[in-house]
KOLTI-807863 format. One record per atom (N, C-alpha, C): x, y, z; residue in three letters; residue number from 1. Coordinates in pm, whole numbers, padded with zeros to 5 digits, always signed. Example, Ala and Ser with C-alpha at 12.3 -4.5 7.8 and 13.67 -1.06 7.14 Angstrom:
REM residues 2
+--------+--------+--------+------+-----+
!      u !      v !      w ! code ! pos !
+--------+--------+--------+------+-----+
! +01319 ! -00569 ! +00780 !  ALA !   1 !
! +01230 ! -00450 ! +00780 !  ALA !   1 !
! +01320 ! -00330 ! +00780 !  ALA !   1 !
! +01285 ! -00225 ! +00708 !  SER !   2 !
! +01367 ! -00106 ! +00714 !  SER !   2 !
! +01290 ! +00003 ! +00787 !  SER !   2 !
+--------+--------+--------+------+-----+
END
This chain:
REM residues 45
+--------+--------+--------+------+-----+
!      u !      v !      w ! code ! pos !
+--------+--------+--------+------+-----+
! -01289 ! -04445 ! +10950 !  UNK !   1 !
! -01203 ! -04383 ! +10850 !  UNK !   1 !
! -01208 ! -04461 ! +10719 !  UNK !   1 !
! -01207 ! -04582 ! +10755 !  UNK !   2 !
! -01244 ! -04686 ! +10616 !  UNK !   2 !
! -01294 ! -04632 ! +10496 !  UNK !   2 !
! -01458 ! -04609 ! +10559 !  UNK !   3 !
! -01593 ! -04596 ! +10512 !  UNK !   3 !
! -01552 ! -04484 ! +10442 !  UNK !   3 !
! -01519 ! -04379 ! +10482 !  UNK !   4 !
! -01430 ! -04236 ! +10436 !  UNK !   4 !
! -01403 ! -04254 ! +10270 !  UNK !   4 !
! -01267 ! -04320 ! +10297 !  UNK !   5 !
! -01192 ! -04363 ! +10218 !  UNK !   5 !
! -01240 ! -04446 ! +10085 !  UNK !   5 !
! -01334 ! -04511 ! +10151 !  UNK !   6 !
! -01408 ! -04604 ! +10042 !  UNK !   6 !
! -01488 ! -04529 ! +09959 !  UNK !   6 !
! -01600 ! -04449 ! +10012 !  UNK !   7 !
! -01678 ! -04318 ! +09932 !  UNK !   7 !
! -01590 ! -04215 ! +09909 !  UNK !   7 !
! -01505 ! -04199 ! +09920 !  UNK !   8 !
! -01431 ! -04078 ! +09841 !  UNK !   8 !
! -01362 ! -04189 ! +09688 !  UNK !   8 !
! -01301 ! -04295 ! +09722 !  UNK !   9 !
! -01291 ! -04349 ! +09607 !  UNK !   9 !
! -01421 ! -04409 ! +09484 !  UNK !   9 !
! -01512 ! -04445 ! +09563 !  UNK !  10 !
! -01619 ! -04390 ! +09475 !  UNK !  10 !
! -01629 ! -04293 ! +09403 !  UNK !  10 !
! -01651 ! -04158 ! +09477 !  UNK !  11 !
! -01669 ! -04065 ! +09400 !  UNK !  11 !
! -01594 ! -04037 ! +09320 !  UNK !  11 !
! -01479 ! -04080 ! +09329 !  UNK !  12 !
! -01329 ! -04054 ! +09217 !  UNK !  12 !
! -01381 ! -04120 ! +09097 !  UNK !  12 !
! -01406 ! -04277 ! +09121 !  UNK !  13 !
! -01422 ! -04358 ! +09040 !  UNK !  13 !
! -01576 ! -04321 ! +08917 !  UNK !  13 !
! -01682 ! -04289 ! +08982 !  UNK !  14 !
! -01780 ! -04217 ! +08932 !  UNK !  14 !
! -01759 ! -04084 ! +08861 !  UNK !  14 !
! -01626 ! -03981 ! +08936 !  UNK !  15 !
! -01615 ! -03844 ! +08830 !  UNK !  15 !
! -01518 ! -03896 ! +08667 !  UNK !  15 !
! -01460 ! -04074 ! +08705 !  UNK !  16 !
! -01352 ! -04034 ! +08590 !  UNK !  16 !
! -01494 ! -04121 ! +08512 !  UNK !  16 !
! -01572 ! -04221 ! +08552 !  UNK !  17 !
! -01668 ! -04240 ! +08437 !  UNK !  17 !
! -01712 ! -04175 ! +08320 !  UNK !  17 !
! -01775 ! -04053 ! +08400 !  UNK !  18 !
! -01832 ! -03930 ! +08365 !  UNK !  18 !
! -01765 ! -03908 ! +08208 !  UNK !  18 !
! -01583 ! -03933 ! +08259 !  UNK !  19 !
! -01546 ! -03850 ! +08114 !  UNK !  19 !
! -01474 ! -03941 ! +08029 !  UNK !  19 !
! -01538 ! -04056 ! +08028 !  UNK !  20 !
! -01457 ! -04173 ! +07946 !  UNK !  20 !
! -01540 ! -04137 ! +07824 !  UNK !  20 !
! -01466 ! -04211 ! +07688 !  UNK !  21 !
! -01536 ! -04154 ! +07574 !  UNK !  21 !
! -01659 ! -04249 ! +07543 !  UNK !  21 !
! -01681 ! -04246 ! +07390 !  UNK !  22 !
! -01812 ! -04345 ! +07386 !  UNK !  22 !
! -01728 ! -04531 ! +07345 !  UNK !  22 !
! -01625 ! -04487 ! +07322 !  UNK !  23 !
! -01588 ! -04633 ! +07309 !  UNK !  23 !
! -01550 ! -04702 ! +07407 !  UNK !  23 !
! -01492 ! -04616 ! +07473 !  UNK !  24 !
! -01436 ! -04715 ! +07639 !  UNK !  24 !
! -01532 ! -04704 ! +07685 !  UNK !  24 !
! -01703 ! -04671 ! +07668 !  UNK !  25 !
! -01763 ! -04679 ! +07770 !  UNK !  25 !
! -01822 ! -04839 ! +07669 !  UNK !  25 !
! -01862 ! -04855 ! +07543 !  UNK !  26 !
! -01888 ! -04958 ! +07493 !  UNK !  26 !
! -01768 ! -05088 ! +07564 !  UNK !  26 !
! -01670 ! -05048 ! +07517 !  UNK !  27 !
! -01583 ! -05153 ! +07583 !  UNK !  27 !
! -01603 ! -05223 ! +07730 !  UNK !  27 !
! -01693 ! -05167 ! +07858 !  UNK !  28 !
! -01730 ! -05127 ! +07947 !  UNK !  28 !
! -01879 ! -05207 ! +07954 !  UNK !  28 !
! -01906 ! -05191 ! +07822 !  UNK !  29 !
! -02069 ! -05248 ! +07826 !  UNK !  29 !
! -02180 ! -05112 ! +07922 !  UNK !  29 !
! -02123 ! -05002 ! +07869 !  UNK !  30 !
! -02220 ! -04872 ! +07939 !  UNK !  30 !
! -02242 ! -04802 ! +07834 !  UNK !  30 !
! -02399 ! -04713 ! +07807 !  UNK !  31 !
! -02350 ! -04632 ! +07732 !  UNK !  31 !
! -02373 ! -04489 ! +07816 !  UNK !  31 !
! -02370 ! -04363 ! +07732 !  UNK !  32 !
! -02377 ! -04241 ! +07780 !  UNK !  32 !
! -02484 ! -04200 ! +07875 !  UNK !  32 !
! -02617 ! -04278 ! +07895 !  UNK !  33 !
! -02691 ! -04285 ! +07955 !  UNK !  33 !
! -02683 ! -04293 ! +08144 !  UNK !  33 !
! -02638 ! -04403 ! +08118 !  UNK !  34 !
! -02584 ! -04503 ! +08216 !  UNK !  34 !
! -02485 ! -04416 ! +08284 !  UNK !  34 !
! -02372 ! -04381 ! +08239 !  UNK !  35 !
! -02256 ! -04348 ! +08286 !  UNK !  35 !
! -02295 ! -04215 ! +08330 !  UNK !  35 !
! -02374 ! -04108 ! +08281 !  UNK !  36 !
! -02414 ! -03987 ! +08334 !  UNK !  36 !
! -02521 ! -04004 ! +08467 !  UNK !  36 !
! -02573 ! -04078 ! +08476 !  UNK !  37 !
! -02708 ! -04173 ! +08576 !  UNK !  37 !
! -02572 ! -04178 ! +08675 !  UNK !  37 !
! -02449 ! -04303 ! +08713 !  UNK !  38 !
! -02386 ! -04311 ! +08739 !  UNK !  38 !
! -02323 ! -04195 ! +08840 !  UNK !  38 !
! -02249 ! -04114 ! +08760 !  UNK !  39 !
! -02156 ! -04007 ! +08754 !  UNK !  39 !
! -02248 ! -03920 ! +08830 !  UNK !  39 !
! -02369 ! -03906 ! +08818 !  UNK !  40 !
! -02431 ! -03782 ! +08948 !  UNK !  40 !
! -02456 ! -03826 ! +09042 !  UNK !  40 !
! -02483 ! -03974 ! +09092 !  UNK !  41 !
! -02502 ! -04011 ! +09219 !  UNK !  41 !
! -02399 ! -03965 ! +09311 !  UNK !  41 !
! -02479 ! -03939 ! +09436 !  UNK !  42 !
! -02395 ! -03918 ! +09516 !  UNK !  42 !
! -02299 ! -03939 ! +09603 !  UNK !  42 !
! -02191 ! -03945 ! +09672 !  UNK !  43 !
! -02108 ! -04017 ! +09727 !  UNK !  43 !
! -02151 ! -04104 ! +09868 !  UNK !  43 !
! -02291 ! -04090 ! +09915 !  UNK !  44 !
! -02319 ! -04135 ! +10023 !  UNK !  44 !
! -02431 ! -04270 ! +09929 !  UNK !  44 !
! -02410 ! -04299 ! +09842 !  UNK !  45 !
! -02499 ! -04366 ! +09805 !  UNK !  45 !
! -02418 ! -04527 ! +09696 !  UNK !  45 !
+--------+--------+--------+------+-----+
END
């Protein structure tokens, strides 16, 4: 159930990337590249 839990918070954590702007992603040290690369991986990964 852990493991569950852990990749679903991933994927949470990866969909809010997705929609951070371009400065919090600078702030972050990511840019739009990165964070879209990011944001489609999948939750088993």
């Amino acid at each position: 159930m852990e493991k569950v839990m852990t990749r679903a918070e991933l994927a949470r954590s990866r969909r809010q990337l997705a929609q951070l702007d371009e400065r919090l992603l600078r702030d972050i040290g990511l840019d739009r590249a990165t964070a879209r690369f990011e944001a489609g991986k999948g939750f088993w990964t």
